[in-house]
Structures are given as structure tokens and as C-alpha cells.
Backbone bond lengths (Angstrom), bond angles and torsions (degrees), N, CA, C in turn:
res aa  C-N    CA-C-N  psi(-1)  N-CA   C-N-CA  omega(-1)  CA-C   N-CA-C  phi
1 X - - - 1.472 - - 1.528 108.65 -
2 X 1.725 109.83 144.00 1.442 93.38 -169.10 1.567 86.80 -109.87
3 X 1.860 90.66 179.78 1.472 105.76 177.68 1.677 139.54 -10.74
4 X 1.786 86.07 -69.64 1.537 123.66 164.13 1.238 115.27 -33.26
5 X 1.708 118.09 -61.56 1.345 144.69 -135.18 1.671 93.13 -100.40
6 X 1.542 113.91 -27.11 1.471 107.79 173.45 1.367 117.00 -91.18
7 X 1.400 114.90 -20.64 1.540 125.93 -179.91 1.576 88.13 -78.14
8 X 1.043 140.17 -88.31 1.612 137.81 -171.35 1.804 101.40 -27.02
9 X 1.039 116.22 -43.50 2.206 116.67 176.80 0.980 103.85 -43.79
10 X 1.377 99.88 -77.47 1.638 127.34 178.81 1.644 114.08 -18.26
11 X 1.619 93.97 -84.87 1.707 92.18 172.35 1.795 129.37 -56.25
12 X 1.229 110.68 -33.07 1.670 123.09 157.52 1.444 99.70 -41.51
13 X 1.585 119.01 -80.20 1.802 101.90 -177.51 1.403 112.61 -64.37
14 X 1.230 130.23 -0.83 1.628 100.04 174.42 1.515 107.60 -103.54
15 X 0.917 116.77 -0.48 1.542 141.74 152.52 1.528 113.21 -37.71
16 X 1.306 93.85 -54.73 1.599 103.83 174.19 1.563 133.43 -73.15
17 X 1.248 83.71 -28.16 1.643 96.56 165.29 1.075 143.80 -104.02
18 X 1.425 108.63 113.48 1.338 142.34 -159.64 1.970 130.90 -90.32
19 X 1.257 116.91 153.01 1.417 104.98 158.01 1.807 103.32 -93.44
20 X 1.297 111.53 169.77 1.480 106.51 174.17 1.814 95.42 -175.96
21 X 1.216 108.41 116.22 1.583 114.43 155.68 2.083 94.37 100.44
22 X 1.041 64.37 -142.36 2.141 65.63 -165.70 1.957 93.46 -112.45
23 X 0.965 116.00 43.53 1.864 130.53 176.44 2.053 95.46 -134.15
24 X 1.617 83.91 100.46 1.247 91.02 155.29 1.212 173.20 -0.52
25 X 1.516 84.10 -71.17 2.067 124.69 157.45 1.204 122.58 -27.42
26 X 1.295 128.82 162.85 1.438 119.41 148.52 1.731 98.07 -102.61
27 X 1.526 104.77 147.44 1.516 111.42 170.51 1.164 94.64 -136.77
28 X 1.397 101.55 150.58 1.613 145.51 148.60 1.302 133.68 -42.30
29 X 1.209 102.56 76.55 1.643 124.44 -160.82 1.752 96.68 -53.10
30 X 1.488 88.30 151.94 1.649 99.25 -169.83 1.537 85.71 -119.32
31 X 1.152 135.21 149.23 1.105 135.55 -157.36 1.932 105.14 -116.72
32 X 1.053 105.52 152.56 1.678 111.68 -150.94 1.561 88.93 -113.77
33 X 1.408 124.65 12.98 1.646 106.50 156.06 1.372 124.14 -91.05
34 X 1.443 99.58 -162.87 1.957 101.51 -166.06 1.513 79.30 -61.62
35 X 1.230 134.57 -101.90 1.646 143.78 -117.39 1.905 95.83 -78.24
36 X 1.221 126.86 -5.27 1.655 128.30 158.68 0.984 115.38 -0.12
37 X 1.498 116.82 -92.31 0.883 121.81 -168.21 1.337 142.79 -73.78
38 X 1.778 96.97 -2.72 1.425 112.29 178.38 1.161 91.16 -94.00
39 X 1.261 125.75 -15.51 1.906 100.11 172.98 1.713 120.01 -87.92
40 X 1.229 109.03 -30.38 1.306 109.09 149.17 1.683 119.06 -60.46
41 X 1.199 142.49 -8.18 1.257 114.76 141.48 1.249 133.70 -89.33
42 X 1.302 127.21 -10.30 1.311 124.59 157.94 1.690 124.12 -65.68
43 X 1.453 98.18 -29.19 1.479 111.01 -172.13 1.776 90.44 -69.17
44 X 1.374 116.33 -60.91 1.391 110.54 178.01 1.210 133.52 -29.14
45 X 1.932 106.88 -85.32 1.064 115.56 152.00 1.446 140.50 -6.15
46 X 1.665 118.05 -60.96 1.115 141.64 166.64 1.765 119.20 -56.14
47 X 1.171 109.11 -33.11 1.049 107.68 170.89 1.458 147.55 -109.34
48 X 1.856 102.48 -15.05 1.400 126.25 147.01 1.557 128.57 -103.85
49 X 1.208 114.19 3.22 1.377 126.22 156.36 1.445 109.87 47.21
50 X 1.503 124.70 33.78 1.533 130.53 -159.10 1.450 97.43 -39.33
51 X 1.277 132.15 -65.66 1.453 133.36 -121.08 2.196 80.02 -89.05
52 X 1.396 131.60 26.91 1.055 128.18 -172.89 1.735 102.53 -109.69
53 X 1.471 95.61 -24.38 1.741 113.48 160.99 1.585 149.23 -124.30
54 X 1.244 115.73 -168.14 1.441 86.97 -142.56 2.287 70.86 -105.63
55 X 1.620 74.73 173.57 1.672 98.79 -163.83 1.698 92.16 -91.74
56 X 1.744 98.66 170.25 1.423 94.93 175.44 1.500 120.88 61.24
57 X 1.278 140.51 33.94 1.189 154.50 151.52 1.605 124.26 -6.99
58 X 1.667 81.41 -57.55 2.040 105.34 -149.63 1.707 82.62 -131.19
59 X 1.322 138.27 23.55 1.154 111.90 154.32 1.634 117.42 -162.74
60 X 1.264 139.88 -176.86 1.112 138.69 172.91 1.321 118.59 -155.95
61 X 1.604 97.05 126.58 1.493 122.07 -137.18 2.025 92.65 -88.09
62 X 1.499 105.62 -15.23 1.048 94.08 -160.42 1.346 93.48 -91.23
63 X 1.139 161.63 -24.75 1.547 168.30 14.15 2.091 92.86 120.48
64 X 1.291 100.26 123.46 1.596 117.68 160.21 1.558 119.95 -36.09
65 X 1.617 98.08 -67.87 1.581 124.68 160.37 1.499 125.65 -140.81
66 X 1.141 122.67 -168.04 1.673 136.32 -167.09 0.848 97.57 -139.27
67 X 1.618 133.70 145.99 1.100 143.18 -179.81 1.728 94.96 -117.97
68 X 1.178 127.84 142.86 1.111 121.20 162.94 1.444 112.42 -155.83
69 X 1.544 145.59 168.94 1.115 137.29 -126.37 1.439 92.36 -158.64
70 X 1.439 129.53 104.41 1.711 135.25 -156.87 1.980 79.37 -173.67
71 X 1.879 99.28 138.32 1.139 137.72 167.19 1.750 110.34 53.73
72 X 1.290 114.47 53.37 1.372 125.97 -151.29 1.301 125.43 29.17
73 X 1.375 128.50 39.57 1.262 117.76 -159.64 2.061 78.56 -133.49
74 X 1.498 128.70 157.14 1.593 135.52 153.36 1.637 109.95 -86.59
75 X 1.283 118.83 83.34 1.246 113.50 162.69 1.077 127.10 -50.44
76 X 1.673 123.92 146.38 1.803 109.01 175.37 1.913 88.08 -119.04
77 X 1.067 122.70 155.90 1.648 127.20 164.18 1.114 105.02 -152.59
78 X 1.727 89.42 121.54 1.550 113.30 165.11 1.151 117.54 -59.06
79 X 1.561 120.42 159.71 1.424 129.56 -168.46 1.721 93.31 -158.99
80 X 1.614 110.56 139.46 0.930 100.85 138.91 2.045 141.04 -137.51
81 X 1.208 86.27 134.38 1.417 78.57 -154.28 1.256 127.25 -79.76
82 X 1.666 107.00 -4.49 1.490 104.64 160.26 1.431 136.06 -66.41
83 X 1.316 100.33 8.17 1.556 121.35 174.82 1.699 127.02 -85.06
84 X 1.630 96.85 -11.67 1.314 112.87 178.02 1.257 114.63 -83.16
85 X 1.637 111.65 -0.23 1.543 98.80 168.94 1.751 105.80 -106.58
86 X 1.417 107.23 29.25 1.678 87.78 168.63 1.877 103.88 -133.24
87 X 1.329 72.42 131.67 2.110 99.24 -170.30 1.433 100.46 -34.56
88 X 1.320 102.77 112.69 1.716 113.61 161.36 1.433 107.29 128.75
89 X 1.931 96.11 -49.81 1.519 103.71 167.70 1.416 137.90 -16.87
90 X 1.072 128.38 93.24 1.817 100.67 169.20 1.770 95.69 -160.37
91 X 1.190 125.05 30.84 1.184 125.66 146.59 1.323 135.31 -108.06
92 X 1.178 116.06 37.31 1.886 122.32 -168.78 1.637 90.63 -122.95
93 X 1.531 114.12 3.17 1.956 119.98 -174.59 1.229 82.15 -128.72
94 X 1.657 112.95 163.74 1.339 140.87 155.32 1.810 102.93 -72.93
95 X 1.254 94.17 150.77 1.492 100.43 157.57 1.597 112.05 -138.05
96 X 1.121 118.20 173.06 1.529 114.59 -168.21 1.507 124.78 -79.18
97 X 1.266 94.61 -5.76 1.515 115.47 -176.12 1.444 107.62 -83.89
98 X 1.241 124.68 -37.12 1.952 161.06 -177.21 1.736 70.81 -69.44
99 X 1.604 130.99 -115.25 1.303 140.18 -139.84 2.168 100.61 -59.30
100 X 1.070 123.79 -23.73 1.628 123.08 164.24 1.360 107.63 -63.80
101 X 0.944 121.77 -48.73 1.883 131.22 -166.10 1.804 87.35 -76.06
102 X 1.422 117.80 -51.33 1.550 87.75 -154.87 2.301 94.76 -83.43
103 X 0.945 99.51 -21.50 1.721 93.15 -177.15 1.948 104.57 -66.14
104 X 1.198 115.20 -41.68 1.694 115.67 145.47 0.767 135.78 -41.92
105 X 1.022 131.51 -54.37 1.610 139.81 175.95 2.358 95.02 -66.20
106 X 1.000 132.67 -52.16 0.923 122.76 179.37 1.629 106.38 -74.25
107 X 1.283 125.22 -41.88 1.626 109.75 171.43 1.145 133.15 -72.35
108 X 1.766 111.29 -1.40 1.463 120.13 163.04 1.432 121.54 -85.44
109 X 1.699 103.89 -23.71 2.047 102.59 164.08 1.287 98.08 -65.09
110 X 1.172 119.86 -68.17 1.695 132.99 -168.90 1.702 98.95 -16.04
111 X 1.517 86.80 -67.13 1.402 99.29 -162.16 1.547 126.48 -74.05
112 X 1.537 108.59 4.25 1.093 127.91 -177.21 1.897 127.40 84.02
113 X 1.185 116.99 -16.70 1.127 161.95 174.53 2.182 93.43 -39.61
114 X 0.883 101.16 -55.44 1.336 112.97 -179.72 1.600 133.74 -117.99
115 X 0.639 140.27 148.64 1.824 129.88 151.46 1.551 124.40 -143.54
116 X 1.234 98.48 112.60 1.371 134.07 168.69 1.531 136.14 -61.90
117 X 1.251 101.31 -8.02 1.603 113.60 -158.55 1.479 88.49 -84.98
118 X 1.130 132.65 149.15 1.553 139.09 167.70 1.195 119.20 58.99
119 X 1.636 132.79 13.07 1.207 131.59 -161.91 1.759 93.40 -132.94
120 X 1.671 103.25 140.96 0.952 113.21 -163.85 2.047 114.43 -84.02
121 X 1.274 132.61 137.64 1.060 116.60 -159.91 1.708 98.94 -128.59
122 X 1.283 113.02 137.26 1.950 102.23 169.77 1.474 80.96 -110.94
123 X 1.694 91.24 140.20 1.594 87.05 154.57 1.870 112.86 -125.41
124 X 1.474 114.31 122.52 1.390 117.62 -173.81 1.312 106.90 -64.12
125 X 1.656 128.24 171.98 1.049 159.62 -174.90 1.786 96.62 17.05
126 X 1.304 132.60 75.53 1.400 151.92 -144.60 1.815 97.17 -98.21
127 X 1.087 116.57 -5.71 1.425 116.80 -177.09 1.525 109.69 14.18
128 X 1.390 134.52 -121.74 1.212 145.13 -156.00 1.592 94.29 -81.77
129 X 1.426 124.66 -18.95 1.819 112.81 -179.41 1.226 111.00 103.47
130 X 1.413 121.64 -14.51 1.951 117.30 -139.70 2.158 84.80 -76.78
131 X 0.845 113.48 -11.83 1.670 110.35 174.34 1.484 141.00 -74.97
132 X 1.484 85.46 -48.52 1.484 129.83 157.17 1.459 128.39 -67.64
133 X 1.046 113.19 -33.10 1.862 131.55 146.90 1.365 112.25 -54.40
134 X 1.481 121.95 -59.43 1.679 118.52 -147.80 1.680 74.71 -83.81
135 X 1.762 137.19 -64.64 1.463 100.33 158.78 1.071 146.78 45.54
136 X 1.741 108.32 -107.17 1.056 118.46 -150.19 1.384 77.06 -91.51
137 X 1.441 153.17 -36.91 1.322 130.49 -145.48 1.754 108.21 -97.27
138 X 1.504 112.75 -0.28 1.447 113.93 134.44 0.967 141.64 -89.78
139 X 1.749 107.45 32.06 1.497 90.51 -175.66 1.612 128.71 134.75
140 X 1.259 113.46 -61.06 1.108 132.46 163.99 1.261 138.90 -61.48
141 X 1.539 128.12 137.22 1.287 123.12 -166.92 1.654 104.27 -110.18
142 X 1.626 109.32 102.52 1.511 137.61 -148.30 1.427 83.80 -86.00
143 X 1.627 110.32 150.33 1.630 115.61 134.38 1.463 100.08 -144.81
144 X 1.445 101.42 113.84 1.786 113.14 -176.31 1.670 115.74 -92.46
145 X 1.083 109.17 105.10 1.618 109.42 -172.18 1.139 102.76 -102.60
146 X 1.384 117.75 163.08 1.669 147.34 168.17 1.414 105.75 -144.78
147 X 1.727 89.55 -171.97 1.529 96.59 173.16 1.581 119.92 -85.66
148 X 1.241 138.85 -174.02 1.342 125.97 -172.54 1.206 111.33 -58.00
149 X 1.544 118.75 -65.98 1.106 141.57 -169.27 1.708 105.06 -44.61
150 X 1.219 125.17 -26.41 1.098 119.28 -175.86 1.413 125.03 -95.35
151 X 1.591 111.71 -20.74 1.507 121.47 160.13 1.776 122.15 -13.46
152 X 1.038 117.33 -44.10 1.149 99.63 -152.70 1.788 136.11 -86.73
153 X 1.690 65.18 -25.03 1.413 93.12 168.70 1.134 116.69 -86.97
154 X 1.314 117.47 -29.26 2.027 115.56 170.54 1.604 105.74 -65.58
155 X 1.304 115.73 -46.35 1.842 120.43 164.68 1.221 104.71 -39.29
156 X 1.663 127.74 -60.07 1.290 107.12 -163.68 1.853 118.16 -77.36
157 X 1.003 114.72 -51.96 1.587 130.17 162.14 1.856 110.69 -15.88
158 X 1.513 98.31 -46.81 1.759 124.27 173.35 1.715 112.84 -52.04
159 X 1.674 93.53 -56.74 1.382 109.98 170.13 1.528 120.98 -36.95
160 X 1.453 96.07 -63.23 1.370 122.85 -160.27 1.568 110.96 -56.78
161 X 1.366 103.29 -38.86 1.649 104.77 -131.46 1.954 79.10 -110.39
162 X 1.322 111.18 -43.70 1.648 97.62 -170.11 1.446 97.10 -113.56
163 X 1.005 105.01 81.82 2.005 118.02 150.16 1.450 102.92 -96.72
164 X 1.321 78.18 179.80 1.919 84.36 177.85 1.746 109.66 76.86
165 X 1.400 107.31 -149.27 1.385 127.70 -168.13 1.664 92.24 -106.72
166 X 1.672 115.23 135.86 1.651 101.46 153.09 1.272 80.67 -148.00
167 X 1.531 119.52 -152.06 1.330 133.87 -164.16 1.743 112.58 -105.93
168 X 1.680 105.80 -42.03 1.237 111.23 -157.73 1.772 88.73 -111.04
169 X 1.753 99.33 -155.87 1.307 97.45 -164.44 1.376 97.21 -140.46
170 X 1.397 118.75 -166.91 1.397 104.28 -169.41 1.614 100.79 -179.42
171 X 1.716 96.08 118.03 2.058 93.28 -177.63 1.406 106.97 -148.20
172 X 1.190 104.96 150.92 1.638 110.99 -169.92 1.568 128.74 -81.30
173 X 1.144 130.58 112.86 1.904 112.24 172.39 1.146 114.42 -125.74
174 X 1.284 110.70 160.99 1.244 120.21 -178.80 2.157 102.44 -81.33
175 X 0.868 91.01 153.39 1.599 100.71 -177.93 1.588 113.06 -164.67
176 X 1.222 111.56 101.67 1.619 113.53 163.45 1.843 113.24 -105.40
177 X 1.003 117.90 134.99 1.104 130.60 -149.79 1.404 117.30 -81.87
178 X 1.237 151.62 94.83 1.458 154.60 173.41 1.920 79.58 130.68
179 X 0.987 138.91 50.85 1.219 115.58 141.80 1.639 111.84 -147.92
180 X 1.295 120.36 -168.19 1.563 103.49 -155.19 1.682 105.76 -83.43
181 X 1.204 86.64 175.90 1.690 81.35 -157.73 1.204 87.00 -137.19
182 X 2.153 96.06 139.66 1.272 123.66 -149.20 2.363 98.39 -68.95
183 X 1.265 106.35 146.83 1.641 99.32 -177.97 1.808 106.94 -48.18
184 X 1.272 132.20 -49.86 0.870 135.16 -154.38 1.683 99.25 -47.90
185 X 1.271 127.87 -50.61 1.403 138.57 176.87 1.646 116.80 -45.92
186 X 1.514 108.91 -22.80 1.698 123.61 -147.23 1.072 96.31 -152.88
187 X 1.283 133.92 48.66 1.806 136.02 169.05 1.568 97.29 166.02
188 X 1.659 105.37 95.20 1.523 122.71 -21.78 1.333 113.41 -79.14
189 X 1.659 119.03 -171.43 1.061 108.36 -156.04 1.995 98.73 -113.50
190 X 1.492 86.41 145.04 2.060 79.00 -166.63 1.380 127.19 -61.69
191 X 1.349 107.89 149.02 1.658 103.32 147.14 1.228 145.21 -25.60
192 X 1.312 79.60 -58.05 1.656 103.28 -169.40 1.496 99.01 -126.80
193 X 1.373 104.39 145.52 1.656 122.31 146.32 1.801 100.56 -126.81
194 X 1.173 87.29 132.15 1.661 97.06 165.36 1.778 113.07 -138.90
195 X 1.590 107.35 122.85 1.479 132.28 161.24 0.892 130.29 -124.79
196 X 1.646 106.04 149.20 1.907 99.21 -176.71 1.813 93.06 -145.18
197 X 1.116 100.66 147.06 1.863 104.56 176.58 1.400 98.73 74.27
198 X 1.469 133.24 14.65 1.347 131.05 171.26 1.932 127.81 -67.89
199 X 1.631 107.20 -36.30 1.497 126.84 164.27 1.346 113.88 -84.85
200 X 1.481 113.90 84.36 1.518 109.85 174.49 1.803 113.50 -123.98
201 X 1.716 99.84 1.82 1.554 90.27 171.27 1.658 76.34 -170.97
202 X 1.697 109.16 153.41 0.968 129.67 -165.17 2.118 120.08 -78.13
203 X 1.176 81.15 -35.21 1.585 100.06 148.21 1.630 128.09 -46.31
204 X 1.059 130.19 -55.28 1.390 123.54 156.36 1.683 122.84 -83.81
205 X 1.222 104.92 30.51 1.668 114.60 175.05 1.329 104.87 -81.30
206 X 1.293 119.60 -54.42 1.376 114.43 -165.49 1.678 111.06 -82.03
207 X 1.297 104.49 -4.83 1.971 110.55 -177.04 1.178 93.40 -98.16
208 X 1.289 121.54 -26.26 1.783 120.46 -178.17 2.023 94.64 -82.22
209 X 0.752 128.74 -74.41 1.468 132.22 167.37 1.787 121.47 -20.48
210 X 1.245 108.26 -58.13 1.538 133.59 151.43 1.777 107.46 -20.49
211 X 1.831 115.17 -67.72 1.359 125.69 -155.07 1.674 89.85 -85.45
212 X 1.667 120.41 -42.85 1.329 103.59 165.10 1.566 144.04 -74.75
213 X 1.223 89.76 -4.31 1.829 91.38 163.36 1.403 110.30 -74.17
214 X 1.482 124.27 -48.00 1.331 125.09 169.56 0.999 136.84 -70.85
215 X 1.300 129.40 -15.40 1.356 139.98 153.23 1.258 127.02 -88.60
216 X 1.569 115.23 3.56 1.565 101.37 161.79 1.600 103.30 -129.05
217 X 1.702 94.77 152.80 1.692 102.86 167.98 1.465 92.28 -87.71
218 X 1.399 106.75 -154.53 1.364 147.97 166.12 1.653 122.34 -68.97
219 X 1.410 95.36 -47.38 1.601 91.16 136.04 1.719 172.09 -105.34
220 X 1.418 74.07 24.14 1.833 104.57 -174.25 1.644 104.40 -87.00
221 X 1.287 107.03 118.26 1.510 101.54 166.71 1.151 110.02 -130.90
222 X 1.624 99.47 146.92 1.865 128.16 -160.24 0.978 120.70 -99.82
223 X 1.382 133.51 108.43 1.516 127.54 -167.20 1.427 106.34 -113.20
224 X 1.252 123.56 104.72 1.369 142.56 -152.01 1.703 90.31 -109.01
225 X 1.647 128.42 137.24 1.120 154.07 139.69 1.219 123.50 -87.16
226 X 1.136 130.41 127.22 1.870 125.10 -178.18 1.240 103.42 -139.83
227 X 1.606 120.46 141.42 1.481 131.61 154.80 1.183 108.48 -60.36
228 X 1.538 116.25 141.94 1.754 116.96 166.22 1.345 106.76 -107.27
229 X 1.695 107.49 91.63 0.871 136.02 154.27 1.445 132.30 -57.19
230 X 2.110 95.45 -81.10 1.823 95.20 -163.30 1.569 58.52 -136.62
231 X 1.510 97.85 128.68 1.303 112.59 135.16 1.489 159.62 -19.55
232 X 2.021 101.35 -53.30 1.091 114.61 167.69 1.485 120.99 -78.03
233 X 1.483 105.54 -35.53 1.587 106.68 -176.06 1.936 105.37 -59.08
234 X 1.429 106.30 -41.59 1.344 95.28 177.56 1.624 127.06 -90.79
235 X 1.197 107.34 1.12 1.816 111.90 148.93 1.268 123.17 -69.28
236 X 1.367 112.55 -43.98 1.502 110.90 153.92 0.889 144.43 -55.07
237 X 1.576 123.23 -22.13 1.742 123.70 168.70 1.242 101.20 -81.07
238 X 1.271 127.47 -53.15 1.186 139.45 167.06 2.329 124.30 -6.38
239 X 2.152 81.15 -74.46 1.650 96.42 158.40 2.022 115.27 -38.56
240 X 1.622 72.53 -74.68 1.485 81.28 167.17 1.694 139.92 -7.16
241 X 1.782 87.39 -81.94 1.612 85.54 -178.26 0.938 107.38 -115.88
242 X 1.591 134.76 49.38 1.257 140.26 129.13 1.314 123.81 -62.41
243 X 1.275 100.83 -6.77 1.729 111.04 -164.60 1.354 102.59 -71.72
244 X 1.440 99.96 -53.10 1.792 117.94 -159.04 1.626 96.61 -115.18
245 X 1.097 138.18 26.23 1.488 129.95 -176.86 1.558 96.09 -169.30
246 X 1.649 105.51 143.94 1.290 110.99 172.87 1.868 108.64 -103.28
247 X 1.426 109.56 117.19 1.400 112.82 -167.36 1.664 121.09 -104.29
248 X 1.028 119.35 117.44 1.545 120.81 178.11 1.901 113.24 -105.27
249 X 1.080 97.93 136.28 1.751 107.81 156.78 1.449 119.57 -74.30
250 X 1.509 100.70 128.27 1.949 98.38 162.77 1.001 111.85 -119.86
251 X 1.563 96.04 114.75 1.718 140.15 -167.86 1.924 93.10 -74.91
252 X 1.698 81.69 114.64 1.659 100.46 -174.46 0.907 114.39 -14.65
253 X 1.465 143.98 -82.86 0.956 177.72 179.16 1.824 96.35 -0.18
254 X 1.332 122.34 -16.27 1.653 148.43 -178.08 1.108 106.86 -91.39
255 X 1.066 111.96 -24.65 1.820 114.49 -159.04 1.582 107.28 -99.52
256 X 1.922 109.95 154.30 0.982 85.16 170.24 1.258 158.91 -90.36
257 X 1.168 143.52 121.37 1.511 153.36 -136.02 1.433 118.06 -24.12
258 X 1.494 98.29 -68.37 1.656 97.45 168.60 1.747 126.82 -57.72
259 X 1.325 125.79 -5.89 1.074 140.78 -178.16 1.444 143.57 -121.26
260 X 1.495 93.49 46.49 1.805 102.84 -177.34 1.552 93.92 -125.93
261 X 1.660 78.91 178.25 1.641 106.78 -163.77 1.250 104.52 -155.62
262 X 1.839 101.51 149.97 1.529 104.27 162.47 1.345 129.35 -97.23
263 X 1.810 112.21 16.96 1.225 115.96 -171.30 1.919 99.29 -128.28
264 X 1.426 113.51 24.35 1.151 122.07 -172.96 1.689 104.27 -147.30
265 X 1.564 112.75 119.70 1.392 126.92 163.37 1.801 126.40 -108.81
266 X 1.376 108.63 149.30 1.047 111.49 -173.99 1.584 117.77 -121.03
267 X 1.493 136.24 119.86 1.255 126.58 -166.40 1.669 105.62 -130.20
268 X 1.299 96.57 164.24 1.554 105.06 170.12 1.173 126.76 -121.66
269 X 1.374 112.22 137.07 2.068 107.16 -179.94 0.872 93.67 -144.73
270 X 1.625 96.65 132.37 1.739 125.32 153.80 1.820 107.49 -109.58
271 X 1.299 100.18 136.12 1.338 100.94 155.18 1.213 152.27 -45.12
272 X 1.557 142.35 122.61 1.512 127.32 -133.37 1.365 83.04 -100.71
């Protein structure tokens, strides 16, 4: 490639990168035609090569709790992992996508990138909380939902982790996904939604899609974390909510330092 031909690349990818939603960053526009999103998985793939490393990074599933160390405070979060043997299960464990999203979300206040302080946040499929915690203790006034069954343990984790004095606030709901959703979530309607480990089978794409059409305006932006798992399941959300949302990647290089992966992505959506 000559000179010319790399200067014309060059500006083509920075072309692509965008601001979008109330996140700072520039991201890596995912493109809203038919074949989009299949080029964003090759582009991925190709360039973090997940299945070249090993899973579980930043946590251990077999483990009571995790201790981890976000907003000067040593968090501990319970887990339980005898829950990983019942089908569907997989929010009573951390996953690495859960501890990337919340060390991001705190190195994007840090870094100025974001602000959290006074702004209201839902966070979907809230498993153990550890996201929804670092949160509220920048700032934000959290409500971390799951499904019933999973309450209790996100309650206790809540307990644990924000006693004392912090900034933001922090309350529990129940939330199952494609059905109506209680006012407290949607009057008013948030800033922020933040999920991670939410696309894990294509079947709850469109019930996960469903709770975000209704829970975001025009100014709510969604900062989604995902395992790179299966490929197809996440080309398909992808198609999906490209339809009705304009979605960008934040290209590591955003994140915080000690806390990336090649088997974990991070995207952004605002509503079109």
C-alpha cells in the first residue's frame, strides 16, 4: 500500500469514530446495513482472537466471594456457585465481562469520560451487583434489577459493600425482561443503563431488546459488556439493535488498563 492509499485508510477509520450518547469516547461505529454486523464480527474476532485465551481472567467462579478493590473502598461479593449447575443460571457468579464493565465505568469518571454523580442509572440482569455498587459509590442513583429468584443475593452484596457514607444510592427490583416495567424504572427515564453478560443465547435477544426500547429515551445511553463467546448469538443482537439504536465499540485502549480482555467487548447505544 502506498503513501496515498494509507493516508485515504487512515482517515476512512477515523471516519468511523465517533462520539455518541453522554460517554465521551470516540467509538467504533457498527454499521446499520444488511452485512454490518457480520463485518463487525470478523473485525472482532480477527483482532481479539478470544477463543486464543483462557476465560475467567478477573474472577473465580468456584470461590464463595471476590474481593476486589474499585473507588477506594476493598469490595468483597458474594457468589454462589452452586447455582451454576442449574440451566439458565449464570448470575449468582461473576463473569469477566461484570468486573471489565464495572472497573470502566469507574476509569471513565476518573478519566473524565463520564459523570455519574446525580444521574439516575438501571442496571439490567444485575447478578451479584459488583457494577451497580462501584455505581452508586460514584455517584449515581442505581436501581439494579434481576429476576426474582436472584434478589437476594444482589440485596445482600448491596448490604455489604455500601454501608457507611458514599455519594450515590442504591435499590433493588425485580425485572424480567420483555414484560412491562414497573414506573419506578421509567419515571423518569435513565441516563444510563449499564449490562454486561446480558447476550448469551439468541432467545433472550429480542426480550432483552423489548426492556431497552422502553427504557431508553433519546437520552439514555447503554453501555453494554459481552463475553466472546458464540459469535452468532452476538451478530444477532447486533442486526437487531442496529435497527432502532446507533451502536459503537470502545476500542480498549478506553478501558481501564489493568482490566481488559480478548474474550470481553464493550459497546455503546443511543437511540436513533
Amino acid at each position: 500500500m502506498g503513501g496515498d492509499e494509507e493516508i485515504a485508510a487512515a482517515e476512512e477509520e477515523e471516519e468511523k469514530m465517533v462520539k455518541i450518547g453522554a460517554y465521551g469516547g470516540r467509538v467504533r461505529m457498527v454499521s446499520s446495513l444488511e452485512d454490518g454486523a457480520a463485518e463487525e464480527m470478523l473485525l472482532l474476532w480477527g483482532i481479539q482472537q478470544p477463543t486464543l485465551s483462557k476465560p475467567n481472567t478477573f474472577v473465580s467462579q468456584s470461590s464463595l466471594q471476590l474481593g476486589l478493590d474499585a473507588c477506594g473502598r476493598s469490595l468483597s461479593i458474594l457468589q454462589s456457585p452452586c447455582s451454576l449447575g442449574t440451566p439458565g443460571v449464570t448470575g449468582a457468579v461473576l463473569w469477566d465481562s461484570g468486573v471489565v464493565l464495572g472497573k470502566f465505568v469507574e476509569h471513565a469518571v476518573e478519566s473524565g469520560m463520564m459523570v455519574l454523580r446525580g444521574k439516575k442509572v438501571v442496571e439490567l440482569g444485575s447478578g451479584c451487583g459488583l457494577v451497580g455498587c462501584i455505581a452508586a459509590l460514584l455517584g449515581a442513583e442505581v436501581i439494579l434489577t434481576d429476576l426474582p429468584d436472584r434478589l437476594r443475593l444482589l440485596k445482600k452484596n448491596i448490604e455489604t459493600n455500601l454501608d457507611g457514607d458514599f455519594r450515590g444510592s442504591a435499590a433493588v427490583n425485580e425485572l424480567i425482561w420483555g414484560e412491562e416495567l414497573d414506573t419506578k424504572l421509567i419515571e423518569p427515564l435513565p441516563d444510563y443503563v449499564l449490562c454486561s453478560d446480558v447476550i448469551y443465547s439468541e432467545g433472550a435477544v429480542m426480550d432483552l431488546l423489548a426492556t431497552l426500547r422502553e427504557l431508553c429515551g433519546t437520552q439514555t445511553t447503554v453501555i453494554l459488556a459481552g463475553e466472546l463467546r458464540n459469535d452468532s448469538v452476538l451478530e444477532y443482537f447486533l442486526e437487531s439493535a442496529s435497527k432502532e439504536f446507533i451502536v459503537g465499540r470502545v476500542d480498549q485502549g478506553q478501558w481501564h488498563p489493568d482490566y481488559c480482555s480478548p474474550r470481553v467487548v464493550i459497546y455503546v447505544l443511543v437511540k436513533r
